[in-house]
C-alpha positions as CSV (number, residue, x, y, z in Angstrom):
1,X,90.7,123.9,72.6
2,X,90.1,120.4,71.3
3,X,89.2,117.7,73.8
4,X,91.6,114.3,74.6
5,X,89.8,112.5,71.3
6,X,90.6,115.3,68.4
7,X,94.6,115.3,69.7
8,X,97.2,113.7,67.8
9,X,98.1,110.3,70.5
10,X,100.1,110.2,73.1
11,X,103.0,108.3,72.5
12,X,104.2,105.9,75.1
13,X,107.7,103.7,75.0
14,X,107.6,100.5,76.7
15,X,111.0,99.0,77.3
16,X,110.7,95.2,77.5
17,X,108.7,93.2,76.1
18,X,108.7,90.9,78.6
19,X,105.4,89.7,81.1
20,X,105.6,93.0,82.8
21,X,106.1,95.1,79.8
22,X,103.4,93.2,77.9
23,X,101.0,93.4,81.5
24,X,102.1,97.3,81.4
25,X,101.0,97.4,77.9
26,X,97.9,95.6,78.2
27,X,96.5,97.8,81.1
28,X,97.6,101.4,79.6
29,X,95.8,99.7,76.3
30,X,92.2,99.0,78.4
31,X,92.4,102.2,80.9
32,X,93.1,104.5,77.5
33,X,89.8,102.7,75.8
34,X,87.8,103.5,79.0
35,X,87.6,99.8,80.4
36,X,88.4,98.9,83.7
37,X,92.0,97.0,83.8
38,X,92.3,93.5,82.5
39,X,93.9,92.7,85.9
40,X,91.9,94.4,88.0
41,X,89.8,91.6,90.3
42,X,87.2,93.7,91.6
43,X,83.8,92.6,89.9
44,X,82.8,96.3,90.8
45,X,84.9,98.6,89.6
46,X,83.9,100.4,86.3
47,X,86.7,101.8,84.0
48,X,87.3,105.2,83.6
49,X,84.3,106.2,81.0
50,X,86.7,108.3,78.6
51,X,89.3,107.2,75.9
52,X,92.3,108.9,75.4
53,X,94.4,108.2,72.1
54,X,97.8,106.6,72.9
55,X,100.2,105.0,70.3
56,X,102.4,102.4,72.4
57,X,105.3,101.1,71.3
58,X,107.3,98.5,73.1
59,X,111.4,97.6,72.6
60,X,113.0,94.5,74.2
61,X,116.7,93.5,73.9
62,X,115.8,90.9,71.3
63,X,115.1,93.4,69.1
64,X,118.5,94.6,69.0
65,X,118.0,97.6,71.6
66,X,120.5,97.4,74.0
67,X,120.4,99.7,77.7
C-alpha cells in the first residue's frame, strides 16, 4: 500500500474566497506541508512532521459561482 506522499492529492473545495476562506486555505496549505499553522500563537507548538498532498481549490461568487 503506498504511503500519504506516493497518492494522487486530496482535493479540497473552498467556497469563498473571502478572509476566512483564504485563512482556511492558508492553514490546510501549512498543516498539509507539516508546519505548524500560520495562526497558531503558541511559540511551542511544532507542526505535524508529515506532508500530505492536497490540491485546493477555492470559488467565490465573483467568480461567477452562485449558492
Amino acid at each position: 500500500m503506498p504511503g500519504l506522499e506516493e497518492q494522487p492529492p486530496f482535493k479540497v473545495l473552498i467556497v469563498g474566497g473571502s478572509y476566512s476562506g483564504l485563512a482556511a486555505t492558508l492553514n490546510l496549505i501549512d498543516l498539509c506541508h507539516g508546519r505548524k499553522c500560520r495562526f497558531n500563537l503558541d511559540e511551542n507548538e511544532k507542526g505535524p512532521g508529515h506532508t500530505i498532498p492536497v490540491q485546493v481549490t477555492i470559488v467565490d461568487e465573483r467568480d461567477g459561482y452562485c449558492m
